[in-house]
C-alpha positions as CSV (number, residue, x, y, z in Angstrom):
1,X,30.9,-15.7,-3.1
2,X,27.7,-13.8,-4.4
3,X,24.4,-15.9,-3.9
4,X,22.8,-16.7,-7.5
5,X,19.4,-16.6,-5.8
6,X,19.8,-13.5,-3.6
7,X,20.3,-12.0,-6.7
8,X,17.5,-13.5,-9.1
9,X,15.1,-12.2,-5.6
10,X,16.5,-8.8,-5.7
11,X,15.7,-8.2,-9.6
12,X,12.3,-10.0,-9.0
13,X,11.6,-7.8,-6.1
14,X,13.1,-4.7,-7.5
15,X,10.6,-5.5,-10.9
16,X,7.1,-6.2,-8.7
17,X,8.4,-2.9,-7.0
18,X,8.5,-0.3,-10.6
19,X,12.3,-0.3,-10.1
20,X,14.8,0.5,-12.3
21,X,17.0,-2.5,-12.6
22,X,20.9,-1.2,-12.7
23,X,23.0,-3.8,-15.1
24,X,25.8,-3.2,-13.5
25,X,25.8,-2.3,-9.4
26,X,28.4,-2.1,-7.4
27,X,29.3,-3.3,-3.5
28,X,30.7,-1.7,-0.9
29,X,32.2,-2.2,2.9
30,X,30.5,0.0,5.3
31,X,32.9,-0.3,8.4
32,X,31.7,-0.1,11.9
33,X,32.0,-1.5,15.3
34,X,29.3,-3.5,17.1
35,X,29.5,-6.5,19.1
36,X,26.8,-8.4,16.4
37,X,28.9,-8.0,13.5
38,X,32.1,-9.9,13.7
39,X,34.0,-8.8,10.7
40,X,34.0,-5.1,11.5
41,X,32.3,-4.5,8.6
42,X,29.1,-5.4,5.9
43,X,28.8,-5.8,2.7
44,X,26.4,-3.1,1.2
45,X,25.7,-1.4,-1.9
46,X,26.1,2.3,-0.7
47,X,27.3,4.1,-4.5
48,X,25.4,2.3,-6.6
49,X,22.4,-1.0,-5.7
50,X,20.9,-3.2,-7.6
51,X,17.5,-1.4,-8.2
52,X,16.4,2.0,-7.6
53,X,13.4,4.4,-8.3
54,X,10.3,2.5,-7.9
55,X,6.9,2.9,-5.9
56,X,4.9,1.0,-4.2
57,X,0.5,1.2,-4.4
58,X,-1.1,0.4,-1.6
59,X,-4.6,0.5,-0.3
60,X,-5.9,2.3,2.6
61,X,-9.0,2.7,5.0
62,X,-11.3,6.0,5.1
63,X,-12.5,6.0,8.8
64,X,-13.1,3.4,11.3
65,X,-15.4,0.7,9.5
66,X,-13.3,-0.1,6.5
67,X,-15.9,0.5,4.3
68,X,-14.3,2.8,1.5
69,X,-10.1,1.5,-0.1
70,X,-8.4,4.6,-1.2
71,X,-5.1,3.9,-3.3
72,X,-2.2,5.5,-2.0
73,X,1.6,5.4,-3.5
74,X,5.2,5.6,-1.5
75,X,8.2,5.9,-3.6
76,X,11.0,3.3,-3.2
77,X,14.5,5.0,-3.1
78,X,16.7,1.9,-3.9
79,X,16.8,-2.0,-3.3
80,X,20.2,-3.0,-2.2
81,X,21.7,-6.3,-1.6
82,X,23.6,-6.7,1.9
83,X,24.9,-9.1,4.8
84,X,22.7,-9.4,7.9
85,X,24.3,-8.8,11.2
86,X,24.0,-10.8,14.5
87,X,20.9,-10.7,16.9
88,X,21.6,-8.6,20.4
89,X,19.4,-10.4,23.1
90,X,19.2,-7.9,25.9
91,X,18.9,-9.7,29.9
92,X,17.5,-7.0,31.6
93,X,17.4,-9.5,35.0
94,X,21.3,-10.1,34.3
95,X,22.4,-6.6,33.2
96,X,24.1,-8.7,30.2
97,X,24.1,-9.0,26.6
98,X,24.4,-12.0,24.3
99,X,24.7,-12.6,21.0
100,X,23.5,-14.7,18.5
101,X,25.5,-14.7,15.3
102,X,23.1,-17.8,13.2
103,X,22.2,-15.0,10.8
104,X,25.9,-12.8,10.8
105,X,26.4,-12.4,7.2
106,X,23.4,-14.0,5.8
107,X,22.0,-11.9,2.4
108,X,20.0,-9.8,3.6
109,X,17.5,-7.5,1.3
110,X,17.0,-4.2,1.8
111,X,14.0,-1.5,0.7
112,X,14.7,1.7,1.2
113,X,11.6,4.1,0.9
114,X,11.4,7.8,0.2
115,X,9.5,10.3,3.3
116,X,6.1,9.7,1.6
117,X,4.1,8.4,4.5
118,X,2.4,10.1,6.9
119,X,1.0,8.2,10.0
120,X,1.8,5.2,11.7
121,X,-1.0,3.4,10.6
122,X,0.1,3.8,6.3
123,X,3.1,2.9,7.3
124,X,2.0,-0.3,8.8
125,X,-0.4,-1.2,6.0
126,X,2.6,-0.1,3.3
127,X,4.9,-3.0,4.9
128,X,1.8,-5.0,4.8
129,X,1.7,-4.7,1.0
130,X,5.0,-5.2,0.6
131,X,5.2,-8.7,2.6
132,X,2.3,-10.0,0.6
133,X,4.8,-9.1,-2.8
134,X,7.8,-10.8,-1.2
135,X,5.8,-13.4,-0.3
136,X,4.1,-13.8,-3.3
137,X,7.4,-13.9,-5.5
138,X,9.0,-16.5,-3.1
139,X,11.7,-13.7,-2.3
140,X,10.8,-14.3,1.5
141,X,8.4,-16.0,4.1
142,X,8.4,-12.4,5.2
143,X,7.4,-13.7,8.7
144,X,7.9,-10.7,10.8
145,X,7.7,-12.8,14.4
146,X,10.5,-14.7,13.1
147,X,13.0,-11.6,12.3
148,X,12.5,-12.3,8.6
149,X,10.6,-9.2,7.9
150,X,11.9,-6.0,10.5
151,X,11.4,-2.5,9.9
152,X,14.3,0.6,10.7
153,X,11.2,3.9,11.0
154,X,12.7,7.1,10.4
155,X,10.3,10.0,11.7
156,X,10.3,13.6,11.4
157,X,8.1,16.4,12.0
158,X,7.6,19.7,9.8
159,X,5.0,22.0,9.0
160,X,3.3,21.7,5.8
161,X,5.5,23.7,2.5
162,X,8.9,23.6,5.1
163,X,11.8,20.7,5.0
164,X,11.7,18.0,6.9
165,X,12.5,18.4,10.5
166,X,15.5,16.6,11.5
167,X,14.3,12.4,11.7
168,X,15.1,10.0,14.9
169,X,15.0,6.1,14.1
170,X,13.6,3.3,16.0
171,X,14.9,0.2,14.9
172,X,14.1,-3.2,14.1
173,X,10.2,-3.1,14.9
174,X,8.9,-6.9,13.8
175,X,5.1,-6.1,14.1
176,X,2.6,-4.1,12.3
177,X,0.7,-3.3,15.5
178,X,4.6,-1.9,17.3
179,X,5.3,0.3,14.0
180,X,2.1,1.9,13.7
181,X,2.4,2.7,17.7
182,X,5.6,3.3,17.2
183,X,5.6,6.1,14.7
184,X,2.8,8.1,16.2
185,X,4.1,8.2,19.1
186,X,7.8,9.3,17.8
187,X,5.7,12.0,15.9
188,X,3.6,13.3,18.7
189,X,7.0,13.1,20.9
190,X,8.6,15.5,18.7
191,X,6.0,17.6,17.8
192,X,5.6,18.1,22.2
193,X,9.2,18.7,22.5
194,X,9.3,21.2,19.7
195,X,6.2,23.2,21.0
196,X,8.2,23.5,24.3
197,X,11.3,24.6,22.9
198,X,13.2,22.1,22.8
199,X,15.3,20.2,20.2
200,X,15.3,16.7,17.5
201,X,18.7,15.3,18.3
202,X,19.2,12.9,15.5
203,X,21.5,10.0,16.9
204,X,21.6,8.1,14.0
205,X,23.0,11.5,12.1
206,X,25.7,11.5,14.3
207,X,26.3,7.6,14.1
208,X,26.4,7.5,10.3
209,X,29.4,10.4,10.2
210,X,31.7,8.0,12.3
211,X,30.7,5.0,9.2
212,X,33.5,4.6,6.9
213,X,32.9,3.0,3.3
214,X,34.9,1.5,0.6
215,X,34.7,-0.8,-2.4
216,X,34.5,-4.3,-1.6
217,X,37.6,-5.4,-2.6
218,X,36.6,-9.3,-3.2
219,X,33.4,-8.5,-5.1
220,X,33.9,-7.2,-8.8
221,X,30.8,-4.8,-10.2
222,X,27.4,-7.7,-10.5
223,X,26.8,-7.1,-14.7
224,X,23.3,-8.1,-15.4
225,X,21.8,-8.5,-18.9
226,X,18.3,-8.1,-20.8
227,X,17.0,-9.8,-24.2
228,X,18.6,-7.1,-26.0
229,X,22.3,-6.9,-24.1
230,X,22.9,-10.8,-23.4
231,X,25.8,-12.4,-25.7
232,X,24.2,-15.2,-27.7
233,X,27.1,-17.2,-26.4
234,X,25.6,-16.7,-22.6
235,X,25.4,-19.6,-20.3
236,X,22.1,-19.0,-18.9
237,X,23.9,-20.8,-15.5
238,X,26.6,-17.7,-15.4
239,X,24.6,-14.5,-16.1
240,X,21.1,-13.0,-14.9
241,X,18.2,-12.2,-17.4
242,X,16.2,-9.4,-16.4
243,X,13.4,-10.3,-18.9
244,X,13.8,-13.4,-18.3
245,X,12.9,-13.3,-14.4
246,X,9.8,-10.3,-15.5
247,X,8.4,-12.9,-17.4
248,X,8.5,-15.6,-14.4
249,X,6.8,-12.3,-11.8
250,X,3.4,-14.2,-10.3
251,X,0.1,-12.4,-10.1
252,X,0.6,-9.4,-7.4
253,X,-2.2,-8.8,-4.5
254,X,-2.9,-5.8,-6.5
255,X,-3.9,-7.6,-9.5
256,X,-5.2,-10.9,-7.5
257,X,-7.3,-8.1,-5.7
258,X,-8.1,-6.9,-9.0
259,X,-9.5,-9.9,-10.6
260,X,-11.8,-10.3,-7.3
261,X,-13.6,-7.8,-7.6
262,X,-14.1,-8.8,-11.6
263,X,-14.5,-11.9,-11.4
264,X,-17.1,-12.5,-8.0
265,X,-18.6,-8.8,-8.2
266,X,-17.1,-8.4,-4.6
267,X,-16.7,-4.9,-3.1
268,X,-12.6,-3.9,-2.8
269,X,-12.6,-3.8,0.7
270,X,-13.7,-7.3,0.4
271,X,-11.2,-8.7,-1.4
272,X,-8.5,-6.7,0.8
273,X,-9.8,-9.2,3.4
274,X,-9.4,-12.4,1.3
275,X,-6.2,-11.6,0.6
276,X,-4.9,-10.7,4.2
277,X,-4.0,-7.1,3.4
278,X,-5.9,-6.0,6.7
279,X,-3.8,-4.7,9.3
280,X,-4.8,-5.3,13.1
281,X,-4.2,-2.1,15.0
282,X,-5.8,-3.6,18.0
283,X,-5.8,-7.0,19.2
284,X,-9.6,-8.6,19.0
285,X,-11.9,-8.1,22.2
286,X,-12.5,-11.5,23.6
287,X,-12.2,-12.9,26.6
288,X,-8.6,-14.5,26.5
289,X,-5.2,-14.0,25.6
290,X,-4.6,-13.7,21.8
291,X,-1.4,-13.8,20.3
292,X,-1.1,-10.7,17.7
293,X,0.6,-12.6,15.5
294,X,-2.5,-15.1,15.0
295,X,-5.0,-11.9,15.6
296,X,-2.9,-10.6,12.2
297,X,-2.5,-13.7,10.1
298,X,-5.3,-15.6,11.0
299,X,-6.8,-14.7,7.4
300,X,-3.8,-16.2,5.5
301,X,-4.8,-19.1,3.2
302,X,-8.8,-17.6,3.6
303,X,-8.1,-17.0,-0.6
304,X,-7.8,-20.3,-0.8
305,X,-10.3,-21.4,1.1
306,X,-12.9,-19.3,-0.8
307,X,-12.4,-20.2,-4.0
308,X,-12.0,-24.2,-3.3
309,X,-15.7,-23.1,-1.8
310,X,-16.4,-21.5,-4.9
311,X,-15.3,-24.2,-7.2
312,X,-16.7,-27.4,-5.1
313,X,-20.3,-25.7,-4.3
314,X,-21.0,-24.0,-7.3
315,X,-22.4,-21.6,-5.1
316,X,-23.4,-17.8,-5.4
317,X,-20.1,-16.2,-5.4
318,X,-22.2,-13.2,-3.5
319,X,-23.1,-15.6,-0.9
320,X,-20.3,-17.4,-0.4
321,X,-18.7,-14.2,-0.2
322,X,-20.7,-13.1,3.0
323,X,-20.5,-16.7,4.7
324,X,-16.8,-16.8,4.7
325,X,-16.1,-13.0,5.5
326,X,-18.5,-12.6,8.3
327,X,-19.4,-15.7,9.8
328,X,-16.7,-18.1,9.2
329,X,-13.9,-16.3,10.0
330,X,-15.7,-14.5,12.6
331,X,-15.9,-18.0,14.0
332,X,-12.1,-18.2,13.5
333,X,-11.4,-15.0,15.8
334,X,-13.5,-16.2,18.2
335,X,-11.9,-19.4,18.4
336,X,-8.5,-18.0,18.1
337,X,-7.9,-20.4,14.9
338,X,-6.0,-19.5,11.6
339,X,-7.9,-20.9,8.2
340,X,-5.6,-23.9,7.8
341,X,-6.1,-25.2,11.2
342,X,-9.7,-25.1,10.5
343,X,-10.3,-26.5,7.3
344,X,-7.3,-29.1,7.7
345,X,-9.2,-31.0,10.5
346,X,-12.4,-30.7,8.8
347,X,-12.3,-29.9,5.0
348,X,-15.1,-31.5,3.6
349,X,-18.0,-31.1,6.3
350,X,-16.8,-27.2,5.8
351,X,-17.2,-27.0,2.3
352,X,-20.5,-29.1,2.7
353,X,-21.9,-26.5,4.9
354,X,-20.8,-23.7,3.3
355,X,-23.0,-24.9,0.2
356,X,-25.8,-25.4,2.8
357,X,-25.9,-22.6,4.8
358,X,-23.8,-19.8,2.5
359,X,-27.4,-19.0,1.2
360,X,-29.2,-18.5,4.2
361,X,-30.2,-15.1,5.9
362,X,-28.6,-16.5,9.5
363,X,-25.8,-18.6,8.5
364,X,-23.7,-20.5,11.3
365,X,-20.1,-21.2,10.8
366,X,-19.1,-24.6,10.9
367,X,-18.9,-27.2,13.4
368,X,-20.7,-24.9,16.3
């Protein structure tokens, strides 16, 4: 049985991606054998998925102190609705395999991008972008730690006016750091092993001519409708409104980032901060063990926190600007803290000092 919400998150997704939304896609049974996917098969859209022909903007660093945002674009192939397989946890120690089959046939979304990006480091800060849309439609927690984000890279090197060389894949990377490290090094592999005369074997090539597909047989064709195709008999509880879900798209970090910089007179770059779109390449250089997932996402809900500064103080938006970017959450770093642990334990004697000390040529973050 098709998931209503699986396919309300696909349209939203495919929408906050510039997609074309297909009213009618069709499923399909991509069979193969592997110990994580019990039925021998998964349900796919292969011929024809839900949404196709979109792009994605995203902003990007020139040099080393973030100081300038250039605005770069990667096309989006297709969105495509499909089942999740099983997890394969690998026992090195044992020499065994298990499985773990909580997620086997779970909906599972699916972006498939076009060879637009260059470097491991836009690739990283492109699936950045992208989690902060899922997350901000509600499509997904887009958690990445948690396998609810992973990323299948598919690399190949050519020189510049040729084809693509033929692509290897690494699969399933779950952090932004890994896929940045990742993809270079898959490029600069190549590249070696080319210069020397060798061959790119393509595995996955191989793999996919052994993949056999078919209609599903128990899904008919999913019909969606617009304003101008629904029947004025509809009920609104059977069918999906395209226009009725674009009207329901939240603000997107583009335009959130947008209104930043319009509405406080901040510089890009800082509002890309505010808004978590900076990716760690490297974990911070402190004297203990970080985790990278709290070096990464310790800026998440520091929006928040500024404007509840903003609107409570009253303050310089300027000021309050340069308190929270530099000296709070450099306090946060330091402390290996993410905003909400910070401010939950200690809201109001935060805010307090912010208003105090956000104006001052030395400020101190709170608390210390």
């Amino acid at each position: 049985v098709l998931n209503r919400r699986c396919v309300e998150a696909a349209v939203m997704t495919g929408l906050a991606l510039n997609c074309h939304i297909n009213k009618k896609s069709l499923f399909d049974r991509k069979h193969y054998f592997y110990a994580d996917l019990p039925a021998g098969y998964q349900i796919t859209q292969q011929r024809l998925p839900i949404a196709a022909n979109g792009h994605l903007t995203y902003g990007t660093y020139i040099g080393k102190k973030w100081s300038q945002v250039t605005t770069k674009m990667v096309r989006i192939k297709q969105i495509q609705l499909e089942q999740d397989s099983g997890k394969s946890l690998h026992d090195d120690l044992r020499a065994q395999t298990l499985i773990d089959l909580n997620r086997a046939g779970v909906g599972l979304l699916e972006v498939v991008l076009e060879p637009d990006l260059c470097c491991g480091e836009e690739a990283a800060v492109a699936v950045r972008e992208l989690q902060l849309i899922l997350q901000a439609l509600g499509t997904s927690q887009a958690n990445m730690a948690e396998g609810q984000l992973r990323v299948d890279a598919n690399i190949s090197v050519h020189h510049p006016g040729e084809p693509l060389g033929v692509r290897t894949e690494v699969k399933n990377l779950n952090s932004f750091r890994f896929l940045a490290k990742a993809i270079d090094y898959e490029i600069q592999r190549q590249i070696t092993e080319l210069e020397n005369g060798g061959e790119i074997l393509n595995e996955t090539r191989s793999f996919d001519y052994k993949l056999g597909f078919m209609p599903e047989p128990n899904l008919p064709p999913l019909v969606l409708y617009d304003a101008t195709s629904l029947p004025s008999d509809a009920d609104s509880q059977q069918v999906i409104n395209i226009d009725q879900l674009r009207d329901m798209l939240p603000e997107l970090p583009s335009a959130t980032r947008a209104r930043l910089v319009q509405q406080y007179g901040m510089l890009p770059e800082h509002s890309f901060t505010l808004l978590g779109s900076k990716v760690y390449f490297e974990l911070p250089k402190v004297p203990y063990p970080v985790e990278e997932t709290t070096a990464a996402n310790n800026e998440v809900g520091l929006l928040e926190f500024f404007q509840n500064v903003i609107k409570e103080t009253r303050a310089e938006p300027k000021k309050v600007t340069n308190w929270v970017l530099n000296t709070f959450l450099y306090y946060l770093k330091q402390q290996n803290l993410a905003v909400s642990e910070r401010v939950q334990t200690s809201r109001s004697s935060v805010i307090r000092q912010a208003a105090s000390q956000g104006s001052s040529e030395n400020p101190k973050a709170p608390g210390y």
